[in-house]
N, C-alpha and C positions, 0 to 999 in steps of 0.2 A: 444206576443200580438195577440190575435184574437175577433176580433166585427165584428158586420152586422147593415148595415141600409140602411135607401130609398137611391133611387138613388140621386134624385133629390136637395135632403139634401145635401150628399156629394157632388154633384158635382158643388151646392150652395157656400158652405162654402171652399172647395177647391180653386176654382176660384179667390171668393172674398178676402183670405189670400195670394193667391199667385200673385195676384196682384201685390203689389209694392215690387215684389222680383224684384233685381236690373238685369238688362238684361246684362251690360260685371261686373260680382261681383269682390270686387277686391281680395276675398279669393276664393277660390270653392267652401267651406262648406256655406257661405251664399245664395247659389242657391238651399239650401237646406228648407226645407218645412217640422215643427215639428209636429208629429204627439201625443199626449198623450193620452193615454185611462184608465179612471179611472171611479170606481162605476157606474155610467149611465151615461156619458158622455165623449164626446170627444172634446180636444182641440187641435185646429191647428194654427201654427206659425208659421212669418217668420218675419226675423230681418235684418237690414243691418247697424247696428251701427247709423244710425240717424234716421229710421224709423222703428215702429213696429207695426204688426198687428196680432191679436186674435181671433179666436171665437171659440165659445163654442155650441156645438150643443148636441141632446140626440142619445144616440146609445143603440143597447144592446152588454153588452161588458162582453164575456165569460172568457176571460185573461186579464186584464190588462198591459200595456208597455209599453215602449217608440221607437219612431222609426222617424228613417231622410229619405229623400227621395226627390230625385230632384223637386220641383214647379211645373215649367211649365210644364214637361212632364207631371207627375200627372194627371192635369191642362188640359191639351189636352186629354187623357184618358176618364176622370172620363164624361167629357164632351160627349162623344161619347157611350157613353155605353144605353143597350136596358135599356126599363123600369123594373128594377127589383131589388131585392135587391142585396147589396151587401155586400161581407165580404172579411173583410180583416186581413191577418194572416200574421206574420215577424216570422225570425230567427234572428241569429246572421246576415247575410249577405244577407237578402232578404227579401224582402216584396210582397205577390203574393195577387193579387185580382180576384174574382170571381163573376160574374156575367153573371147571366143563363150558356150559353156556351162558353161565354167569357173569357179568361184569360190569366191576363198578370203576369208578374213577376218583380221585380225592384230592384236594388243594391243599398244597403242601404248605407248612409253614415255613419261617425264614429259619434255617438250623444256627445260623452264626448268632441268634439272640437266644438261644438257649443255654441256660446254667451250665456250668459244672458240676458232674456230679461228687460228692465228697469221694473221697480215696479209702477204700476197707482198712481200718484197725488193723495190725498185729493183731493174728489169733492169740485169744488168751487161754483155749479149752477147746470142750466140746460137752454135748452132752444128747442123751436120745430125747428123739422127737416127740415120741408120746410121753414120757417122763415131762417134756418142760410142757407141752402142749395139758395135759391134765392137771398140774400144780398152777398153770396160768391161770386155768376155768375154774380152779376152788377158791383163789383169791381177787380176780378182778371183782368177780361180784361185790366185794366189799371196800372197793374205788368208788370215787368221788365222781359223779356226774358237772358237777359244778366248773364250769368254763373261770368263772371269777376266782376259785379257790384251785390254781393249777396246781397245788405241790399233793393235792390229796387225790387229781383227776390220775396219780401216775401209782405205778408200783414197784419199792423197795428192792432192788436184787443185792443182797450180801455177797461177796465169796470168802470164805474162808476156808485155807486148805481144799480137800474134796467135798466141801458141805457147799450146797448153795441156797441160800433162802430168801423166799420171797414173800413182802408185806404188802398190804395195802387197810387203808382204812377212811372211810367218810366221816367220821367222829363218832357217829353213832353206832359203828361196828367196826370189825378188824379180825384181819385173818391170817395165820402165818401159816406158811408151808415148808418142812425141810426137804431138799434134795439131795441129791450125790450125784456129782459131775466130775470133769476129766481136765483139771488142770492145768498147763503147761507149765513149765517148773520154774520158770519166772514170775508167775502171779505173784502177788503177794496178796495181804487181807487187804479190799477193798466193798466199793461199794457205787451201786448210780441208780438213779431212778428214772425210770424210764416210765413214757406215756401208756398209762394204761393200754387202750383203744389199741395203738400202735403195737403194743407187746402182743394181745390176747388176737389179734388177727395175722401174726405172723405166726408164733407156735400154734394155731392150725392151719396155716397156710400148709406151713414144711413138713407136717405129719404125711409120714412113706416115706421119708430120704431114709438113708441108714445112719444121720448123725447130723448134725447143727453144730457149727462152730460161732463160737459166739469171741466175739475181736470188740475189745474195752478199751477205748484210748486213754491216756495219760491225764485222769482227771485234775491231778493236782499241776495241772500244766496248762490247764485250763480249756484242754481238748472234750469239750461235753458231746460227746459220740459215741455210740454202740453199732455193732454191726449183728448179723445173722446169717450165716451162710452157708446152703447144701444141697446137697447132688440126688436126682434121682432118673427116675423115668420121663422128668418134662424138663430137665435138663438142671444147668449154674444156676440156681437161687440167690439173691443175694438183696440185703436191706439196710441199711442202715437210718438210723434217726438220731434225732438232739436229742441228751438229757433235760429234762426240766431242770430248772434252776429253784433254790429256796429249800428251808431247813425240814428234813420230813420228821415228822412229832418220832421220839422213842415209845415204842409197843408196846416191849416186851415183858418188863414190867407188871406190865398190864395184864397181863394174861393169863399170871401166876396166881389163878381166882382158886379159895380152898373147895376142897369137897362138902363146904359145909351138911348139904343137900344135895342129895343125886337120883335124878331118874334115867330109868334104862328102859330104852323101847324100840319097838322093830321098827325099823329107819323106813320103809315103802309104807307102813303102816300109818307113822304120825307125818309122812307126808299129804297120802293122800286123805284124810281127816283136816289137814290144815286148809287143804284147799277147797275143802267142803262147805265148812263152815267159816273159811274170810269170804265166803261168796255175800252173807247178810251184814259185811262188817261195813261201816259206816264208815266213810273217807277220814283220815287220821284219827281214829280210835281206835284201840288193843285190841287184841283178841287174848282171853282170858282163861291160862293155863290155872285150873283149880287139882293142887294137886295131893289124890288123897292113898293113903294106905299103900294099894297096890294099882293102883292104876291113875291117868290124868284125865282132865275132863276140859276140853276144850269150846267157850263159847263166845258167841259174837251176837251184836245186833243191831238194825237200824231205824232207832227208834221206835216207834208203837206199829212197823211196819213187817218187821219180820226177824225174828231170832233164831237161833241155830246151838246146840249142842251136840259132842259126840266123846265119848267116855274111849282111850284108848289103854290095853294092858299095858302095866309099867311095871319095874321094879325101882322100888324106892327105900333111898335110906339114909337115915340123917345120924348114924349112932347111935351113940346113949342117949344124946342129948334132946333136948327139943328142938322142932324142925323150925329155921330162921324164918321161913314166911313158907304161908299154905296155898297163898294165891298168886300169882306173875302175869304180868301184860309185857304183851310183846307187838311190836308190827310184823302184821301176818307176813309183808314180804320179805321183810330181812331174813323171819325165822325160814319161811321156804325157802331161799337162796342157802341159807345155812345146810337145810338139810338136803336141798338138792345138791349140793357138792361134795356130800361123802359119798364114798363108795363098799361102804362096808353095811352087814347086815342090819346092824343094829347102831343106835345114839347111843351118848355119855351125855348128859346135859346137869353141869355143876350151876348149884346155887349157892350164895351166901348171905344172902338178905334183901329184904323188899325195897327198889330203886336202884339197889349196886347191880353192878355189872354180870350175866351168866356164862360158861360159859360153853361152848357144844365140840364136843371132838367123835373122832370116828370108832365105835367099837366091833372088831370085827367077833366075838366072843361073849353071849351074855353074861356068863361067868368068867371073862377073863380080864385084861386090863385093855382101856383106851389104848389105839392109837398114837405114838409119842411125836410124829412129823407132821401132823391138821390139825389145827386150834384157830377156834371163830369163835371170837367173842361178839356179846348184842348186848347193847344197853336195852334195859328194862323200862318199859313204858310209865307213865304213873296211872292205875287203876279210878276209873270215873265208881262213884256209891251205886 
């Protein structure tokens, strides 16, 4: 194999493939990083049995070949190199790279023990980049870190019709997001969960293509696979991964918490207040929404060592009635992740009683209505005397 191309390309595409190479692999050869060069272009791979990534870039390619070669080193390389071009030429047992006065050399792995990589889905759609890339970052936060409890480390994609929505939740919270995407007229209503992690680092991977097509295999056929795939200035993107397997809890339900109680407030506002004062909050204890009249009063403390208040303007309003609870505990991070993923001026923050569920939507309007496509729910902490 021998080709030349910009640095910058390669060091593009390198990077971005070797990415979700797995960092302890549980073979050797998957630390490996596929290089193919055919006709005017190059494709680079890497696989680790449940995840895989693609791209296709232009080269000029004098020999045509195939060639394995550690990732991350690569990766670290190509990354450093002066601005110039580069070429890159293998044997049977090396692959040497040149650039200007640069050059390195690299022990190739054996390519015929390398996997297969799965075959792209049938596109099912498509949809823009920053649309899934922004609705990923409002709901992963409220995925499951928990390796043991995988159905909760992933997140819910529905489709139905032109709607797409997506769930996640750790028990302790939950956050739904509605979309609008582009169908292809075959879909029907379906549904997969897909690994968190794996989801929220590919839609911002692909943010700048001019579109994502997303290719759903035939889950009831027992094909658990999802693909990603799209075109820009660093060339074919392409990813596919496993669905998790196991029954993800229904949400929705869940969500449909009354207005019994509502405070309104300027979202940059009771952000940064929260992170003022969780600064004295004591490791798994609340921080303690007191909330009065027209404004809330947020405090924390860590024992006889240091305490913190700060009073934020609200509007509040509970009807005719009496207000179901005057006080709320919340863990400080949940509610920050809540409110760092809106995007609108101002919160909606519904209550309906001291220990039930709150919950927070985005209001772009102090006098208008929520948001109807973002809803984060948090369970409420219980309040220490």
């Amino acid at each position: 194999m021998k080709i030349q191309l910009d640095k910058d390309v390669l060091a593009d595409a390198v990077a971005w493939a070797a990415r979700s190479l797995p960092t302890r692999p549980s073979f050797p050869i998957l630390a490996g990083l596929l290089i193919k060069a055919e006709a005017d272009v190059v494709t680079l791979s890497s696989f680790d049995y449940e995840t895989s990534a693609q791209v296709t870039i232009k080269a000029d390619v004098e020999t045509p070949g195939v060639v394995l070669v550690s990732g991350k080193l690569l990766a670290d390389v190509t990354r450093s190199l002066p601005s110039k071009p580069v070429v890159l030429s293998s044997n049977e047992s090396e692959l040497e790279l040149v650039c200007g006065s640069a050059r390195f050399a690299f022990q190739t792995l054996p390519v015929n023990e390398y996997p297969d990589l799965p075959a792209m889905p049938k596109a099912s759609g498509w949809i823009s980049p920053d649309d899934l890339a922004k609705g990923v970052g409002q709901v992963v936060v409220a995925a499951g870190r928990d390796e043991l409890l995988p159905v909760f480390t992933g997140i819910k994609l529905e489709f139905e019709g032109d709607n797409l929505s997506l769930l996640a939740t750790d028990r302790y919270r939950m956050a739904l997001k509605e979309l609008t995407w582009n169908p292809s007229s075959t879909v029907s209503q379906t549904s997969a969960l897909v690994p968190g992690k794996v989801l929220s680092d590919t839609a911002k991977s692909l943010v700048g293509a001019e579109r994502i097509t997303i290719s759903l295999a035939d889950v009831s056929a027992g094909e658990g696979l999802i693909g990603f795939e799209a075109e820009g200035p660093g060339g074919i993107r392409q990813i596919t991964t496993r669905l998790l397997d196991g029954e993800f809890p229904k949400l929705r339900h869940l969500m449909n918490i009354p207005d019994d109680l509502t405070v309104r407030a300027n979202t940059g506002d009771l952000v940064a207040a929260v992170r003022r004062v969780a600064l004295v909050a004591e490791k798994n204890t609340s921080l303690r929404m007191r909330i009065d009249s027209d404004s809330i009063v947020l405090e924390a403390a860590r024992g006889d060592q240091a305490q913190a208040s700060e009073s934020v303007s609200a509007l509040v309003d509970c009807g005719a009635g009496e207000p179901p609870l005057t006080e709320a505990g919340f863990n400080p991070h949940y509610l920050l992740d809540a409110l760092s993923a809106l995007d609108t001026t101002y919160v909606h923050i519904s209550f309906t009683g001291s220990g039930k569920p709150c919950l927070v939507t985005p209001l772009p309007d102090l006098d208008g209505e929520p948001s109807p496509d973002y809803r984060h729910v948090i369970m409420l902490m219980r309040l220490s005397s």
